[in-house]
N, C-alpha and C positions, 0 to 999 in steps of 0.2 A: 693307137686309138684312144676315146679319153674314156672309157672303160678299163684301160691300162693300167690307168690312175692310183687304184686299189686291186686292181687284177679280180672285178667280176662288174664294177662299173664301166668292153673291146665294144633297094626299091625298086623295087623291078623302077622301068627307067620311070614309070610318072611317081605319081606320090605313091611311097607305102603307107600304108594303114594299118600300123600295129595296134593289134587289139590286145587289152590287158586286161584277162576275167581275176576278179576280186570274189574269193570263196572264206569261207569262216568255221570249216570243219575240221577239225582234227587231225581225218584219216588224211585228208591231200596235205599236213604238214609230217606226217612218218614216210611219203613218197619218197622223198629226197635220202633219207636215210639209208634205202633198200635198192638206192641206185649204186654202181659198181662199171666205175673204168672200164668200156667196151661192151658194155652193157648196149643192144640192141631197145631202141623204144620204136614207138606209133603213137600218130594221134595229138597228144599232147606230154610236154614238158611242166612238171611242179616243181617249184621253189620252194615255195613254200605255204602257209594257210593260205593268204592272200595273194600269191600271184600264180598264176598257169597259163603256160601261154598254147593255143593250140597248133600245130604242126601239119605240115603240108603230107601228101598222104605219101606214102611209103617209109621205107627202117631209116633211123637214124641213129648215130652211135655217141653213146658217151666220150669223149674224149678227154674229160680234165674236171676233178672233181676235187674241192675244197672245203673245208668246214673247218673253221677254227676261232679262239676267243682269246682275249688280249685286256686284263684287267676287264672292264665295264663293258668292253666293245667286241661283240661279236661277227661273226660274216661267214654267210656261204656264199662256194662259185660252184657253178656250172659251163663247162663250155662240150653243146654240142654240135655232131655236122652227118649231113646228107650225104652220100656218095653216087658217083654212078660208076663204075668197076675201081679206082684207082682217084677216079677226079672228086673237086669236091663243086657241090652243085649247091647247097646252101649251107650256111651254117647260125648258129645263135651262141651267144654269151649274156650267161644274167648270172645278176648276184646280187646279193644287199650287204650294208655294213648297218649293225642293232646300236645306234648310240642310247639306247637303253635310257635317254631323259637324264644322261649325265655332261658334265659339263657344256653347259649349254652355250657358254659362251663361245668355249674354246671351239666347238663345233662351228658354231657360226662362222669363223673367221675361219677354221681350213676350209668349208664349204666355199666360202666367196674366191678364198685365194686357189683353189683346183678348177671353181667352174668359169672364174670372172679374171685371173691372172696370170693365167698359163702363159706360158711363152710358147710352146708349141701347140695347142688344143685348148678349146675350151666354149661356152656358150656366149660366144660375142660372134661378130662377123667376121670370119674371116675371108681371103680371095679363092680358097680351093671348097669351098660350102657350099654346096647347089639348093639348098634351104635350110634355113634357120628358123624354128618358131621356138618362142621362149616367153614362159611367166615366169615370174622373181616378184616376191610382196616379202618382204623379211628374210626368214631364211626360208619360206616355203619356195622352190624350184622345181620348174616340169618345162624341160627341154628338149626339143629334138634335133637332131642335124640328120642331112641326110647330103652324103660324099659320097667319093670311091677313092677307095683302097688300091697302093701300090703294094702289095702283099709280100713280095721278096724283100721292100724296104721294110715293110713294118716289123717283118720278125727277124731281119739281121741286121738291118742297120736302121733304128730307129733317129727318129730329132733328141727323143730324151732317153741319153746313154745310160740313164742311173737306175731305169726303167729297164733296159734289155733282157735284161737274167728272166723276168716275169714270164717269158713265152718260152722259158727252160724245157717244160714239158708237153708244148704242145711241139714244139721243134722236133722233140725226139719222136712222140706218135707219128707225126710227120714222116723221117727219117725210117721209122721201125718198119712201118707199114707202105713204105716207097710211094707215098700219098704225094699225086700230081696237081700243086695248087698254080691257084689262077693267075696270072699277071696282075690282072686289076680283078678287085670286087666290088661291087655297088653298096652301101653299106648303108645303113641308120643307125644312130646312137640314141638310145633316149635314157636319161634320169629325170628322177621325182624324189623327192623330200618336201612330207608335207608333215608338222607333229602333229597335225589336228586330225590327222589318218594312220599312219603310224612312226614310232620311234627309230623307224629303220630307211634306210638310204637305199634307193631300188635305183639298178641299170639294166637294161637291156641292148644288145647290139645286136643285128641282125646284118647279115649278107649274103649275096645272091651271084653266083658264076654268069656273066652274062650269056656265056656259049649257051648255056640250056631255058634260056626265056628269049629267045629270039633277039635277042640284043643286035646291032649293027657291030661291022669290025671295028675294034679298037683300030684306034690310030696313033696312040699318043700311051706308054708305056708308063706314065709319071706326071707327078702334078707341074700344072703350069701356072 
């Protein structure tokens, strides 16, 4: 997925409506800190000051948690999911990457060549998209796609093999916890980069098990 990208950048069937509350206190940026690997939440998921996203009602579990910095450039991930005994019924993945307002330039150009040059993903049109909306003015980008996921492809055999290793630990959560995922999932991807909002590069992915939203039966196990 192109959240993959960086590993924190991974609808029901009509449009989803992901809402994104913008907060500026403090306390909702130490949330993230006090989360912890199988950690049980409700309610809502924090990233960080600025983004929280709120969550459908019942537990959902931590499953894959990152925070780390790289010269200039920092980044937290988050990836969590809903279960219903063993199945997974929805999940989310968010994270940002902090360019911190350093090399501005160099930003510019990975930003165009991830979102605008991919060979396998990315915010142009492709035939497996069921919607594409996208603003692009410079390097400010706020895209959304919304697909579905072959899920046994994306985590074992992906298009970009240099990418694979990145789903190391949710494979194993996976594996530990004898977790029965979906054939297909119904997915949205959205990123945003804007400097004139902040210095930090936000993804969000959402997906949804069709079995538990009344979905109709798949028919078709793979993109066509």
């Amino acid at each position: 997925m192109h959240i993959k990208k960086i590993k924190f950048i991974y609808t029901k069937i009509t449009l989803l409506v992901l809402i994104i509350i913008f907060y500026s206190t403090n306390t909702q940026a130490l949330v993230f800190n006090s989360y912890t690997i199988g950690d049980k939440i409700k309610n809502e998921v924090v990233l960080d000051k600025r983004l929280t996203l709120p969550l459908s009602s019942g537990e959902w579990e931590i499953v894959e948690k990152t925070n780390w910095c790289y010269y200039a450039f920092c980044g937290k991930y988050l990836e969590i999911a809903k279960l219903s005994g063993n199945e997974i019924v929805e999940a989310y993945t968010l994270g940002f990457l902090d360019t911190a307002g350093k090399r501005i330039s160099d930003v510019n150009v990975w930003l165009y060549e991830t979102m605008f040059t991919g060979k396998h993903d990315g915010c142009y049109k492709r035939p497996e998209y069921y919607r594409l909306e996208l603003y692009h003015k410079g390097a400010t980008i706020n895209c959304m796609i919304i697909d579905h996921a072959d899920v046994n492809k994306e985590l074992f055999n992906p298009d970009d093999k240099t990418l694979a290793y990145l789903d190391a630990k949710l494979i194993r959560w996976i594996e530990d916890n004898s977790i029965e995922i979906p054939k297909i999932l119904l997915v949205s991807n959205h990123i945003f980069f804007s400097r004139t909002v902040s210095s930090r590069y936000y993804g969000v992915s959402y997906g949804i098990n069709p079995k538990f939203f009344n979905g109709p039966k798949i028919k078709f196990f793979y993109r066509r």
